[in-house]
C-alpha positions in Angstrom: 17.8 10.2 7.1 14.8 9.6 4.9 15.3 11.6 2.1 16.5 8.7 -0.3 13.1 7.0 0.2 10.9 6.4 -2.7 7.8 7.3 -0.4 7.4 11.2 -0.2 5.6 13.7 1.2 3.3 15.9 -1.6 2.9 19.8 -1.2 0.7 21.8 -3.5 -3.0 22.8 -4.5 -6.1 21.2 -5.4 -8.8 23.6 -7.2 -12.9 22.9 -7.9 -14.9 24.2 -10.2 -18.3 23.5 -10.8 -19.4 25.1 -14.2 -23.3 24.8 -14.0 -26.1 25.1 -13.2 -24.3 27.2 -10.3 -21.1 28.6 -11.1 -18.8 27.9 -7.8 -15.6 26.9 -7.0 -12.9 26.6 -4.2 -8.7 26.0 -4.0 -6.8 25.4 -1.3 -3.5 24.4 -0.2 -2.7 20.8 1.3 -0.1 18.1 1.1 -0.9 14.5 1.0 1.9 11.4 1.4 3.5 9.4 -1.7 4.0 5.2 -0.1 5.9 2.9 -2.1 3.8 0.0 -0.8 7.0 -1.6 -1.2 8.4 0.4 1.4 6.1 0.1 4.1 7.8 -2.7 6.3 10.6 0.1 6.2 9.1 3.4 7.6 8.6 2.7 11.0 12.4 2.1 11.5 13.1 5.7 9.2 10.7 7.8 10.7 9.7 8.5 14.7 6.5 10.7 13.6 5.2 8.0 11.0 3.2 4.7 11.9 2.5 2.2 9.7 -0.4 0.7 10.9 -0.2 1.9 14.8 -0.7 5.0 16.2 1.4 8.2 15.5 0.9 12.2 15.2 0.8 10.7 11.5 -0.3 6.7 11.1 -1.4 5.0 7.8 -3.5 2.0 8.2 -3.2 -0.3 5.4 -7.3 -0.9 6.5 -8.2 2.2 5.5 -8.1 1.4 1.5 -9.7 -1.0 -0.4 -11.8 -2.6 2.5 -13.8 -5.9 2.4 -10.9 -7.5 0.7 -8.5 -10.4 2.1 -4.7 -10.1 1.9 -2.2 -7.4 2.3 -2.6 -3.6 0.5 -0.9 -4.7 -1.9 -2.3 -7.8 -2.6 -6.1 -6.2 -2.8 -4.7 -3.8 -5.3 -3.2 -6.3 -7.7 -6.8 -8.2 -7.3 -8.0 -5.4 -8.7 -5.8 -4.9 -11.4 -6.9 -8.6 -12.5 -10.7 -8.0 -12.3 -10.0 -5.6 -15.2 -7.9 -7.5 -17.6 -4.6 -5.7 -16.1 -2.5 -9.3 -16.1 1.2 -8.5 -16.8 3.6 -8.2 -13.7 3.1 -5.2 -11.7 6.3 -3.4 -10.2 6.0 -0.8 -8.2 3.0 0.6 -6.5 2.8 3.9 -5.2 -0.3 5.2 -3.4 -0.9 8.8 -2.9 -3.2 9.7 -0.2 -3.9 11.6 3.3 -2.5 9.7 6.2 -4.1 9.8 9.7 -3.4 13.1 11.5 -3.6 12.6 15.7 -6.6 9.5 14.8 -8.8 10.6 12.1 -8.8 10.7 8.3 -11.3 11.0 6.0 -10.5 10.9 1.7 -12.3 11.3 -0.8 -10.2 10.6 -3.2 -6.6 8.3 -3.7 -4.9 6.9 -6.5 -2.9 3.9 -6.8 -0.4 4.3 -9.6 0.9 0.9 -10.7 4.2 0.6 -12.7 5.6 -2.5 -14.9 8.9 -3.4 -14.2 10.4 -0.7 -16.5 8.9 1.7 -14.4 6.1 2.5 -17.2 2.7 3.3 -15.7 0.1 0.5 -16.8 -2.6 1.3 -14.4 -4.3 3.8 -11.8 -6.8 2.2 -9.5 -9.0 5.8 -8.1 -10.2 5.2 -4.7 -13.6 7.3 -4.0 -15.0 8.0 -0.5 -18.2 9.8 0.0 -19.1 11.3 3.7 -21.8 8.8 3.8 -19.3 5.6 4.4 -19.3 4.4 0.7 -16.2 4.2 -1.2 -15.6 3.0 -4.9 -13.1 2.5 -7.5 -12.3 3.4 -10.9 -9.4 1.2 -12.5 -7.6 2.6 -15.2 -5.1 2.4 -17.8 -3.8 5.7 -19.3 -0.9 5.4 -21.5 -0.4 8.3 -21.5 -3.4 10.0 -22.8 -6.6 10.9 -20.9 -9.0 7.9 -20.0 -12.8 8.3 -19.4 -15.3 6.4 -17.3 -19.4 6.1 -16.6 -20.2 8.0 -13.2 -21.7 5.6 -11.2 -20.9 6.7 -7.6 -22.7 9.0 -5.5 -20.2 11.8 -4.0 -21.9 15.2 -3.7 -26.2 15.5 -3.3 -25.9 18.6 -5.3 -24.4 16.4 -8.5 -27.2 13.5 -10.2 -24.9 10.5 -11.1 -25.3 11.0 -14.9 -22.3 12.3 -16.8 -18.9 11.0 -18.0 -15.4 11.6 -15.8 -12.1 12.5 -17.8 -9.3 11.5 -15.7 -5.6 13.2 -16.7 -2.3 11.9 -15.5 1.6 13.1 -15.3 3.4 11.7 -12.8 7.0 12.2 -12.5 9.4 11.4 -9.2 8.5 15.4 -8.4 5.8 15.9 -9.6 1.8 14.9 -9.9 -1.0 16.4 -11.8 -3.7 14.8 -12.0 -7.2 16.7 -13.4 -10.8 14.9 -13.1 -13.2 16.8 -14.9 -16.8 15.6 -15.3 -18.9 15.9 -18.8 -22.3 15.5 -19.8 -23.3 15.5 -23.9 -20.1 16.4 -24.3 -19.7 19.4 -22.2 -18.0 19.7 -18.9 -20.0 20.9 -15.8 -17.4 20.2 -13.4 -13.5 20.3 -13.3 -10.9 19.7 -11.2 -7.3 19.5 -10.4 -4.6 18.5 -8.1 -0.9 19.9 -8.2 1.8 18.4 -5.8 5.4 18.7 -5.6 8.0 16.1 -4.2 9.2 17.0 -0.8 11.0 14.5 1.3 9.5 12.5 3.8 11.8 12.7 6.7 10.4 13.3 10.8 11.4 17.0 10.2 9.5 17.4 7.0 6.3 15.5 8.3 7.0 18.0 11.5 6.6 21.3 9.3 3.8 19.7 7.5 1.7 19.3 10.8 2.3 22.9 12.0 1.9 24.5 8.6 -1.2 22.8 7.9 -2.8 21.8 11.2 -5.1 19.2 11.4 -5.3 18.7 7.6 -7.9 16.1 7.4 -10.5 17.5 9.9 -9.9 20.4 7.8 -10.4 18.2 4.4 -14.6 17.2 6.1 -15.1 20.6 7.3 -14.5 22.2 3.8 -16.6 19.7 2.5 -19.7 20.6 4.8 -18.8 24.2 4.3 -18.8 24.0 0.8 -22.2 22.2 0.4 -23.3 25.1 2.2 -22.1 27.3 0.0 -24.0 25.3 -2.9 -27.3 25.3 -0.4 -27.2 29.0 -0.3 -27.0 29.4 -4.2 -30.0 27.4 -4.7 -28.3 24.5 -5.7 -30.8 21.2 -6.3 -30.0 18.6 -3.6 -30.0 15.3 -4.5 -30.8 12.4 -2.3 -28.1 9.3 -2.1 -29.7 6.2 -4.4 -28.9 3.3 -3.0 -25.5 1.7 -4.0 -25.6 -0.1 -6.5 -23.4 -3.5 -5.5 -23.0 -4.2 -9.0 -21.5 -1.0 -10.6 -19.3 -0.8 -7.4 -17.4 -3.8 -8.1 -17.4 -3.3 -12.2 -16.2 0.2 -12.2 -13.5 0.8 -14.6 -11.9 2.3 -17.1 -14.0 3.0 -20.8 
């Protein structure tokens, strides 16, 4: 049995809304996985439908986060953590995210929540990926009240980078909400939110998961395309991709 893990599977919604110029938005169900990264080395002996960096029905590849860095996961992620004046001992570290599902994944967005050693969260590093093979991150430290930071990443070409994101956080053992809402001159044009409940991560669990919602990360690209359709069809301004700046991808953090 797996269910005394700290890793855990996630089941809930995640809602859009984009507020102007073109009012549209979108919700759908999903799960994603909780990893302890501290519990990685462990899985593969726990779980027959869960690899840990080779190939299952569901794999996670620690290659697939924070690339173009040297060391382990977690390694890269405490790096991080250091780059933006985040220097006390980090505990924990729990990484929510989509797995692999039969090969493929695509996410555009995880979050590393860091814990001291009196299981306080000190710091949230926000992993961005855009479907043109650029990812960023945001590193940021809560405490427990909402924490804003510059846009500088491009994700959608109906969106210009200017604007200010609010990121909200509360994270329990069961629980995760997490709302990223973007503003400009004080007013928010986009908002968003994620809503997950703990559900153990054992084979038969991860089994339900990949029949109840089949193929969940070719589904996550597909609704992506579909929905910049969607915006296309309203009339919504496109945007080409400016090219990235190296700079405010390695500086991007917390205001």
């Amino acid at each position: 049995m797996a269910s005394d893990l700290r890793s855990s599977l996630l089941v809930g919604r995640v809602m859009h809304e984009r507020l102007s110029p073109q009012r549209h938005g979108f919700r759908y169900r999903l799960y994603m996985h909780r990893l302890s990264l501290g519990e990685l080395a462990e899985l593969p002996g726990r779980l027959r439908l869960l690899g840990i960096n080779r190939w299952r029905p569901s794999a996670f590849f620690e290659r697939d986060h924070l690339p173009g860095r040297p060391g382990t996961l977690r390694e890269r992620v405490e790096a991080r953590l250091r780059e933006h004046g985040v220097t006390g001992q980090v505990g924990a570290i729990e990484l929510v995210t989509n797995c692999r599902v039969f090969g493929y994944v695509f996410n555009p967005v995880s979050f590393f929540f860091c814990y001291d050693q009196h299981e306080t969260l000190v710091a949230v590093v926000v992993e961005v990926n855009n479907t043109f093979g650029e990812s960023h991150t945001y590193v940021l430290t809560p405490d427990g009240e909402p924490v804003t930071a510059k846009k500088v990443f491009h994700v959608s070409p109906f969106m210009t980078l200017d604007g200010t994101y609010r990121f909200a956080f509360d994270v329990s053992p069961d629980h995760l909400d997490v709302r990223i809402d973007l503003y400009r001159r004080g007013v928010p044009v986009f908002v968003s939110r994620l809503s997950l409940d703990r559900r153990p991560l054992t084979d038969r669990g991860l089994a339900v998961a990949l029949v109840r919602y089949p193929l969940v990360t070719l589904a996550v690209i597909g609704r992506i395309h579909w929905q910049a359709l969607r915006l296309w069809w309203k009339g919504a301004t496109y945007y080409p991709k400016p090219p990235l700046d190296p700079e405010a991808a390695r500086t991007g953090s917390s205001e």
